[in-house]
PyMOL CGO cylinders between C-alpha atoms (Angstrom):
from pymol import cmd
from pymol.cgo import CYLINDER

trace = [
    CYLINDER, -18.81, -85.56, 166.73, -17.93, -88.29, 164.08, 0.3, 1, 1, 1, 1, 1, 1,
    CYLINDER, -17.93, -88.29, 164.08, -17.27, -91.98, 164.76, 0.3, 1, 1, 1, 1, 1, 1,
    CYLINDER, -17.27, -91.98, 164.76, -14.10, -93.22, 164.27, 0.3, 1, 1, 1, 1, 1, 1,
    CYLINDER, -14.10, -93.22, 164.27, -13.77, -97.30, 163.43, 0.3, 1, 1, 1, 1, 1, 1,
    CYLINDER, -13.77, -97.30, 163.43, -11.07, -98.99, 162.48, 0.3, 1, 1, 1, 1, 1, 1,
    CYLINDER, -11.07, -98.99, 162.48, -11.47, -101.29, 159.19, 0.3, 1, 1, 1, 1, 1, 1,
    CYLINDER, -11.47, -101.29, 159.19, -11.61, -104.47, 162.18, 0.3, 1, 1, 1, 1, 1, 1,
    CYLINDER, -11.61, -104.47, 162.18, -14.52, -102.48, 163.45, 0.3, 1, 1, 1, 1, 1, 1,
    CYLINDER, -14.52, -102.48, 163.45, -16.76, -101.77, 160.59, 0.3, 1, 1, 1, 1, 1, 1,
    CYLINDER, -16.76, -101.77, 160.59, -19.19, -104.12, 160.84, 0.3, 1, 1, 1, 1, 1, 1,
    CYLINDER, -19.19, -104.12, 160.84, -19.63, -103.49, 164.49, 0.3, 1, 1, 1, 1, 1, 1,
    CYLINDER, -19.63, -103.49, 164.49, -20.37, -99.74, 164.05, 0.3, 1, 1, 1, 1, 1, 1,
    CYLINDER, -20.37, -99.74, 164.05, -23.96, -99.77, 162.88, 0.3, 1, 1, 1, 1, 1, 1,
    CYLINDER, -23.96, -99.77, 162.88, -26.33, -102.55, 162.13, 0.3, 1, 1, 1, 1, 1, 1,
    CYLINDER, -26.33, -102.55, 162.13, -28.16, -103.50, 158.72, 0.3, 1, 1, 1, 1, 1, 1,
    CYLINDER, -28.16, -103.50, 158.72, -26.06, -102.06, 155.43, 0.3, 1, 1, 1, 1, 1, 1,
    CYLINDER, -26.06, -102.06, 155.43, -23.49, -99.69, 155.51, 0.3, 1, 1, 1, 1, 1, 1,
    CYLINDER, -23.49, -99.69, 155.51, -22.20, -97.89, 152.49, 0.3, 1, 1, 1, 1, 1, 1,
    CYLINDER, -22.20, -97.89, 152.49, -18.24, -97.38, 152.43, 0.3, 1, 1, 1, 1, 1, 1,
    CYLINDER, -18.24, -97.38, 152.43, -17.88, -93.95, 150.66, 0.3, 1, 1, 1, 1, 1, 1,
    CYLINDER, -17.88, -93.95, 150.66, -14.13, -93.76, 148.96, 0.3, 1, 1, 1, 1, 1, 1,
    CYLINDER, -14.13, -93.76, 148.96, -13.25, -89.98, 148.38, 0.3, 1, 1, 1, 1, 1, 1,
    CYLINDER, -13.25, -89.98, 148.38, -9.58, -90.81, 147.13, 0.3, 1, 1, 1, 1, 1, 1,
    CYLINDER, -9.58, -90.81, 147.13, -8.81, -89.74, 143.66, 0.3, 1, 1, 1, 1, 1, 1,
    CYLINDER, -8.81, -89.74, 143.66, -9.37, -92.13, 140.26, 0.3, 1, 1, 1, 1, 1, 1,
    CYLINDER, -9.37, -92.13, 140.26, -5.84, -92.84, 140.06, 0.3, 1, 1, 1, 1, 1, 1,
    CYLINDER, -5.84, -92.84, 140.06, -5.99, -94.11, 143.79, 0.3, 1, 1, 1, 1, 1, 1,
    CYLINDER, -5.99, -94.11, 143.79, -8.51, -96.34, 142.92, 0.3, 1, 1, 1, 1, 1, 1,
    CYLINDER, -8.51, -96.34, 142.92, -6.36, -98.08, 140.57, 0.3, 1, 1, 1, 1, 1, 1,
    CYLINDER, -6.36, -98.08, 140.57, -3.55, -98.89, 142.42, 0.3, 1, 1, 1, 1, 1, 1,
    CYLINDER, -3.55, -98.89, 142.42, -5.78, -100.19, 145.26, 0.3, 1, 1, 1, 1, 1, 1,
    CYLINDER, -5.78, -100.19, 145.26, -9.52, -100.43, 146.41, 0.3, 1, 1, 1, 1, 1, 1,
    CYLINDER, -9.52, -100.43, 146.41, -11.30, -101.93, 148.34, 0.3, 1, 1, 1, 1, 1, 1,
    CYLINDER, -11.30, -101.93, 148.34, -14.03, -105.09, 147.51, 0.3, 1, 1, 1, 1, 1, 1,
    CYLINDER, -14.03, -105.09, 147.51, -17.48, -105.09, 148.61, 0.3, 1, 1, 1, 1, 1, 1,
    CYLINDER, -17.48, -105.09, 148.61, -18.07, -107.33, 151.25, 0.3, 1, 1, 1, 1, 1, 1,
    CYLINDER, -18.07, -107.33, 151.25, -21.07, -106.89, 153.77, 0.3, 1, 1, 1, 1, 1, 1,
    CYLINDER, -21.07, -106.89, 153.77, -21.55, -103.33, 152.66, 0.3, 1, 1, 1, 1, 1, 1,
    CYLINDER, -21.55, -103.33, 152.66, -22.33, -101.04, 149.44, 0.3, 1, 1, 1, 1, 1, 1,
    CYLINDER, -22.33, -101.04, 149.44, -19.22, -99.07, 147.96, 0.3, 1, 1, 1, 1, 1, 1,
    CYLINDER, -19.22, -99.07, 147.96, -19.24, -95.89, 146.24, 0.3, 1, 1, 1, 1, 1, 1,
    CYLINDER, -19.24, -95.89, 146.24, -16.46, -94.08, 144.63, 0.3, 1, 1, 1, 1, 1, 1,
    CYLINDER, -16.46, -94.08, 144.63, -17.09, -90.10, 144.63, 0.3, 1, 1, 1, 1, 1, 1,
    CYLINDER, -17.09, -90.10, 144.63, -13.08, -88.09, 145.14, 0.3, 1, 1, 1, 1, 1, 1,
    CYLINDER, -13.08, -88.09, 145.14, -13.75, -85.55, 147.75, 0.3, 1, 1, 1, 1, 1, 1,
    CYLINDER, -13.75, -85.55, 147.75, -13.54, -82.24, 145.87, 0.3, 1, 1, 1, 1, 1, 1,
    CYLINDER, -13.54, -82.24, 145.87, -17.00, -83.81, 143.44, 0.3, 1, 1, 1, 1, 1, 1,
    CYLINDER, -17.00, -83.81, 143.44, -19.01, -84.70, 147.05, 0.3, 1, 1, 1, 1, 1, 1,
    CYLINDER, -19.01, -84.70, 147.05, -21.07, -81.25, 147.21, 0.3, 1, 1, 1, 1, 1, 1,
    CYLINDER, -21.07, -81.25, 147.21, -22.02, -81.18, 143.88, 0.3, 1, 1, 1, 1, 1, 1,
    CYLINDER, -22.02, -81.18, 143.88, -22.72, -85.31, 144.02, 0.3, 1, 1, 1, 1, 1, 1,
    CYLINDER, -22.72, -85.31, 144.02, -24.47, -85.74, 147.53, 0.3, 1, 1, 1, 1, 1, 1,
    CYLINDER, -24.47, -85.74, 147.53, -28.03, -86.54, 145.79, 0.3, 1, 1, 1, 1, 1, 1,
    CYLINDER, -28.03, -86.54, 145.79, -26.18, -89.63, 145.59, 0.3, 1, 1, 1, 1, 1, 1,
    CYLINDER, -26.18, -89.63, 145.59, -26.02, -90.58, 148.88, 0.3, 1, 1, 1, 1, 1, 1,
    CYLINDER, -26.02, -90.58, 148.88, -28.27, -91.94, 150.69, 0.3, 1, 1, 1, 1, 1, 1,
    CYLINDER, -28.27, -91.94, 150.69, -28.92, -90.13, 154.32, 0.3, 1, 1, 1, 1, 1, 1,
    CYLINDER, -28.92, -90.13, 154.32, -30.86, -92.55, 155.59, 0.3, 1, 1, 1, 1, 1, 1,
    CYLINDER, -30.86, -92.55, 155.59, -28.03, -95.16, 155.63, 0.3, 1, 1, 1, 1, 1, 1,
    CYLINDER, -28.03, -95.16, 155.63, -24.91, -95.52, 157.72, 0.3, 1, 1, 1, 1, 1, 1,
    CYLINDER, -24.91, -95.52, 157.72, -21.89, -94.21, 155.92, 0.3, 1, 1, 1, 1, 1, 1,
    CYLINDER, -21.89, -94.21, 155.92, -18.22, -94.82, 156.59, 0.3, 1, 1, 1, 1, 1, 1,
    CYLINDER, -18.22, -94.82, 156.59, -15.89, -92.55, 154.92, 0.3, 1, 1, 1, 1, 1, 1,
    CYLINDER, -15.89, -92.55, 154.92, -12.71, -94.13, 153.39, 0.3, 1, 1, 1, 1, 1, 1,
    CYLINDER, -12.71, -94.13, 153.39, -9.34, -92.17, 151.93, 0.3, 1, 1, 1, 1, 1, 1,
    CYLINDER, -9.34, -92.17, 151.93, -5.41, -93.30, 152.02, 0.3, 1, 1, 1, 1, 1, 1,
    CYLINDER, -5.41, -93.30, 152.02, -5.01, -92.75, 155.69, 0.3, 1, 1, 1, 1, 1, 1,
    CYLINDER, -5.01, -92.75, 155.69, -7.78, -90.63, 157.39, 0.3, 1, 1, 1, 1, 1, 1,
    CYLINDER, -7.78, -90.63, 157.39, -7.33, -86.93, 156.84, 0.3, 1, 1, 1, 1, 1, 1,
    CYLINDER, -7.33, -86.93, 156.84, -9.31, -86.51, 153.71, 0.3, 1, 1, 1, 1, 1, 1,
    CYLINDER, -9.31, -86.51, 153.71, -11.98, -88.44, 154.65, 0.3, 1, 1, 1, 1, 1, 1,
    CYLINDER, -11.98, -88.44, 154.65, -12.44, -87.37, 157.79, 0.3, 1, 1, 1, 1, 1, 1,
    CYLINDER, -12.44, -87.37, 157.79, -12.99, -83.98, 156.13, 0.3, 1, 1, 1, 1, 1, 1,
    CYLINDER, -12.99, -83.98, 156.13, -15.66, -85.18, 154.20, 0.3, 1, 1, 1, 1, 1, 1,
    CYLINDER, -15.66, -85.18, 154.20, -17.71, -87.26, 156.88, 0.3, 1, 1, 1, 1, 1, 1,
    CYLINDER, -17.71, -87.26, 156.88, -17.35, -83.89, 158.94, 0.3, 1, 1, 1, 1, 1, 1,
    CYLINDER, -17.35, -83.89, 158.94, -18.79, -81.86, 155.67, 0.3, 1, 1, 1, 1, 1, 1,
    CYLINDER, -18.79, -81.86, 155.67, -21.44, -84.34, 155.69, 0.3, 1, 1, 1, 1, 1, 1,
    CYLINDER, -21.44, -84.34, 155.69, -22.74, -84.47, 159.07, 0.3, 1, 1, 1, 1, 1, 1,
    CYLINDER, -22.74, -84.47, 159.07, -23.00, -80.18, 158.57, 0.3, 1, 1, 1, 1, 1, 1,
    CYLINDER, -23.00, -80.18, 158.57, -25.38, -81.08, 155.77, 0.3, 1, 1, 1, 1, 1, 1,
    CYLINDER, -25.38, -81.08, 155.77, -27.67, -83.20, 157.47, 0.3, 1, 1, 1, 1, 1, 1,
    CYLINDER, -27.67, -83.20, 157.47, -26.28, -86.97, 157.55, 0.3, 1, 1, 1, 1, 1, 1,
    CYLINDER, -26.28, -86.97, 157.55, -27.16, -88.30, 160.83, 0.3, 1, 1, 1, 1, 1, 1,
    CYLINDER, -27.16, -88.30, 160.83, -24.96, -91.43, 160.90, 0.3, 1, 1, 1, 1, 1, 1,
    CYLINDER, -24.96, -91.43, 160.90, -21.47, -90.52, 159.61, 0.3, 1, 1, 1, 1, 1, 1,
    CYLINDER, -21.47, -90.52, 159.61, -18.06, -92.06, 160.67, 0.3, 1, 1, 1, 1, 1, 1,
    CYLINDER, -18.06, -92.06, 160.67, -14.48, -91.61, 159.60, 0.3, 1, 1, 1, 1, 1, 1,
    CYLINDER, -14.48, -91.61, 159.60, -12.52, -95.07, 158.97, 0.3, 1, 1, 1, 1, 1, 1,
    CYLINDER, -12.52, -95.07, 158.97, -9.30, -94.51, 161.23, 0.3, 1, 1, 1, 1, 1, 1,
    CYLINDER, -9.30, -94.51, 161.23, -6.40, -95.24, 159.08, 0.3, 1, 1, 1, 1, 1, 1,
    CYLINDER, -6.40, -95.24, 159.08, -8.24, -95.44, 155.86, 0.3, 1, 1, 1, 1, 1, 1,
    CYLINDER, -8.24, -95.44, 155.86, -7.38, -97.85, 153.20, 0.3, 1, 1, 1, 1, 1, 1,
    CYLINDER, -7.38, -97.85, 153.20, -3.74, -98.77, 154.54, 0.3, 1, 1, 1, 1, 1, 1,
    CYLINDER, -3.74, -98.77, 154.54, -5.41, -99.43, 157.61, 0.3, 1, 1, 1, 1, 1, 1,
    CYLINDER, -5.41, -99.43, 157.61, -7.58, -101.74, 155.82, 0.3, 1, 1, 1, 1, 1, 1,
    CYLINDER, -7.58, -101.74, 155.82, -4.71, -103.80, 153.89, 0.3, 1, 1, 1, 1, 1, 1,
    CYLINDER, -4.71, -103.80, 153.89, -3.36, -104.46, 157.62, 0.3, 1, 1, 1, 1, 1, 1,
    CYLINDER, -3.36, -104.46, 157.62, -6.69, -105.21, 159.39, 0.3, 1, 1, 1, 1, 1, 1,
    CYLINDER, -6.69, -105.21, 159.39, -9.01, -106.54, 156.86, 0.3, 1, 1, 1, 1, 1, 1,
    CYLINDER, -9.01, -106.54, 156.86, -7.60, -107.55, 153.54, 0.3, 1, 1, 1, 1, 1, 1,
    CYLINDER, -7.60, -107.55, 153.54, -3.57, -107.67, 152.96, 0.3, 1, 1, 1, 1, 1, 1,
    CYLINDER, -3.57, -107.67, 152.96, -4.17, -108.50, 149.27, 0.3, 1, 1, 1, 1, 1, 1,
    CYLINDER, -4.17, -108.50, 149.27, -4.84, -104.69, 148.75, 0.3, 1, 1, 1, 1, 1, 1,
    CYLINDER, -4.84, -104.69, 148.75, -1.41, -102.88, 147.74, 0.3, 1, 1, 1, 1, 1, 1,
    CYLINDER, -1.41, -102.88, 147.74, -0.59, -100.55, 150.27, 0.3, 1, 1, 1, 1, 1, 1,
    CYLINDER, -0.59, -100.55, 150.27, 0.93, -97.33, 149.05, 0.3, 1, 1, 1, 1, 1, 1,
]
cmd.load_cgo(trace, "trace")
């Protein structure tokens, strides 16, 4: 089963560093993203994450991040099938996270 956490949440869900993994598409990314604060971010779209997982580290907590939650919760399944132990889904995804965390962030 993967965690869900709100953006409000994240800091709560696992001790020690997470990484926030963004799946949404380049073009996403530029009209809004989120900044590093308290965690590592990496930007890999969701159709490049099989062929990029070496990238990840499986060892670390990661919270997967899209525009609302479908997409990413896609991926943190994907990547609790291959082996990634602690894996949750961020519940509303980045327009969740202008609301909760950081309303300088252009929702869309």
């Amino acid at each position: 089963m993967i965690d869900l956490v709100t953006p409000s949440q994240l800091g709560d869900w696992q001790p020690g560093q997470i990484t926030v993994l963004d799946v949404r598409e380049p073009a996403e990314l530029a009209v809004a993203s989120v900044k590093p604060d308290g965690f590592t971010l990496l930007a890999i779209p969701m159709g490049e994450i099989p062929g990029r997982l070496a990238e990840l580290d499986r060892d670390q907590p990661i919270a997967c991040l899209c525009h609302h939650g479908a997409r990413s919760m896609r991926v943190a399944q994907f990547l609790a099938q291959q082996g990634f132990a602690q894996v949750a889904n961020i519940s509303g995804g980045i327009d969740a996270w202008s609301q909760q965390r950081d309303p300088s962030i252009p929702r869309y």
